[in-house]
C-alpha positions as CSV (number, residue, x, y, z in Angstrom):
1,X,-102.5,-92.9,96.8
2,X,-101.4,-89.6,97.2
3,X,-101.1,-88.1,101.1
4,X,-101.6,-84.3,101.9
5,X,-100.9,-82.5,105.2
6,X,-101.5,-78.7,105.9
7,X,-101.6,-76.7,109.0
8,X,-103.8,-74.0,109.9
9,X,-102.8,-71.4,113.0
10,X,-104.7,-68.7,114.5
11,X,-107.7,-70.2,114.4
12,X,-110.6,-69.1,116.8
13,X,-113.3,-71.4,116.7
14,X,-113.3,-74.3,118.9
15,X,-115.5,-77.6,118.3
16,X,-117.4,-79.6,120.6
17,X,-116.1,-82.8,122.0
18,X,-118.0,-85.0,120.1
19,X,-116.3,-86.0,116.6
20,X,-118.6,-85.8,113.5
21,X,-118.1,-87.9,110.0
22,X,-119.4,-86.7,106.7
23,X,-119.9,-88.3,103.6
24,X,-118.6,-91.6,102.2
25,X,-115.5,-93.0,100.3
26,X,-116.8,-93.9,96.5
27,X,-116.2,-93.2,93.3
28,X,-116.2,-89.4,92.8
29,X,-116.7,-88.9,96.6
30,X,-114.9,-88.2,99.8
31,X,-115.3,-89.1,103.7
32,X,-114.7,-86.4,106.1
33,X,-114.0,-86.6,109.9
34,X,-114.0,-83.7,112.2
35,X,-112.8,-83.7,115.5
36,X,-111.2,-82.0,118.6
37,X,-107.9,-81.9,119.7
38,X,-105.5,-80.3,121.4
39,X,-102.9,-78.4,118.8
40,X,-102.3,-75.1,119.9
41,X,-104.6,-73.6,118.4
42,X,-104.4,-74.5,114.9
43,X,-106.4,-77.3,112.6
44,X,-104.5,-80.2,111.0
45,X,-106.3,-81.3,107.9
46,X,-105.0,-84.7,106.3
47,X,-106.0,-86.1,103.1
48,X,-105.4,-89.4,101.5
49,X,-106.5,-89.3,97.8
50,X,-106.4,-91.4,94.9
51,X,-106.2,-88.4,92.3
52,X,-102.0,-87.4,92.7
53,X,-101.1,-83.7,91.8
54,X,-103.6,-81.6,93.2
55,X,-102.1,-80.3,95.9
56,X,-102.3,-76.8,95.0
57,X,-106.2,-77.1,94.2
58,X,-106.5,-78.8,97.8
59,X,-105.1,-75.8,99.5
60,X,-106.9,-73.5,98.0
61,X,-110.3,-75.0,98.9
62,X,-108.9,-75.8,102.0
63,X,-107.8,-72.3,103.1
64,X,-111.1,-70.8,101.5
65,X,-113.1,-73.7,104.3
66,X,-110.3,-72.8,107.3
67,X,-111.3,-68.6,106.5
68,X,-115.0,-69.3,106.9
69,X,-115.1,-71.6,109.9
70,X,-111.5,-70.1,111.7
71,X,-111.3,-73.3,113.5
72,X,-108.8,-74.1,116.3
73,X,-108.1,-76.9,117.9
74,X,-109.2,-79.1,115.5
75,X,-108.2,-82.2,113.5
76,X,-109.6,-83.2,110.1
77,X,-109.1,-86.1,108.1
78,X,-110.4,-86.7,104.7
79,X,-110.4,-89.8,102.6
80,X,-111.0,-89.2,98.7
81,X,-112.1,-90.6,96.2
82,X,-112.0,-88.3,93.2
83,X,-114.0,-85.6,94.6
84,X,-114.5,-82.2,92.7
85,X,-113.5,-79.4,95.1
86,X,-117.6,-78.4,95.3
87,X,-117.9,-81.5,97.0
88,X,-114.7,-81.1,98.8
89,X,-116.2,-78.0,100.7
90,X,-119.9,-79.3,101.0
91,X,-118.8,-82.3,102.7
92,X,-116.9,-80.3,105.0
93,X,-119.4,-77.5,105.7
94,X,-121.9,-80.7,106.1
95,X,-119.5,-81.5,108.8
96,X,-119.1,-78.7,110.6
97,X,-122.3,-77.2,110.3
98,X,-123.7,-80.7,112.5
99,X,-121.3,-80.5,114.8
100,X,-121.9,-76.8,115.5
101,X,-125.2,-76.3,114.4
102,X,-124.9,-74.1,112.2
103,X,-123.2,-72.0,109.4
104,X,-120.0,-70.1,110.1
């Protein structure tokens, strides 16, 4: 297992109380949950994943998800399985889109 931290400031986008949990660890899948927290203004994303050395490709779909939504505020932790980054960003749009309501 393989764990991967990144930071995100500026954000403007805050999120509701309530947390919200997307998806489920499998093969070729990920879990992801979303939820508030006090951080300044940024968004914490951490991601425990089986596949090693793809940290590069994880912060690029990750900053491509954090310029859509410009969240703040916000804590995210994902739990992989293998996921292609497609799935990576559905899973977190799935996320974000129920605890908002809608798309960025």
């Amino acid at each position: 297992m393989e764990t991967l931290n990144f930071r995100f400031e500026h954000g403007q986008r805050r999120l509701p109380a309530t947390a919200q949990l997307s998806g489920v660890v499998s093969s070729g899948n990920l879990e992801v949950l979303v939820e508030s927290a006090a951080l300044n203004g940024a968004c914490t994303i951490e991601i425990k994943t089986a596949a090693r050395g793809f940290g590069a490709i994880w912060e690029a779909v990750l900053g491509d998800f954090q310029q859509r939504w410009q969240l703040a505020d916000a804590r995210i932790a994902i739990n992989d399985m293998g996921a292609t980054p497609a799935v990576v960003s559905l899973r977190l749009d799935q996320a974000l889109e129920a605890m908002t309501g809608g798309m960025p």
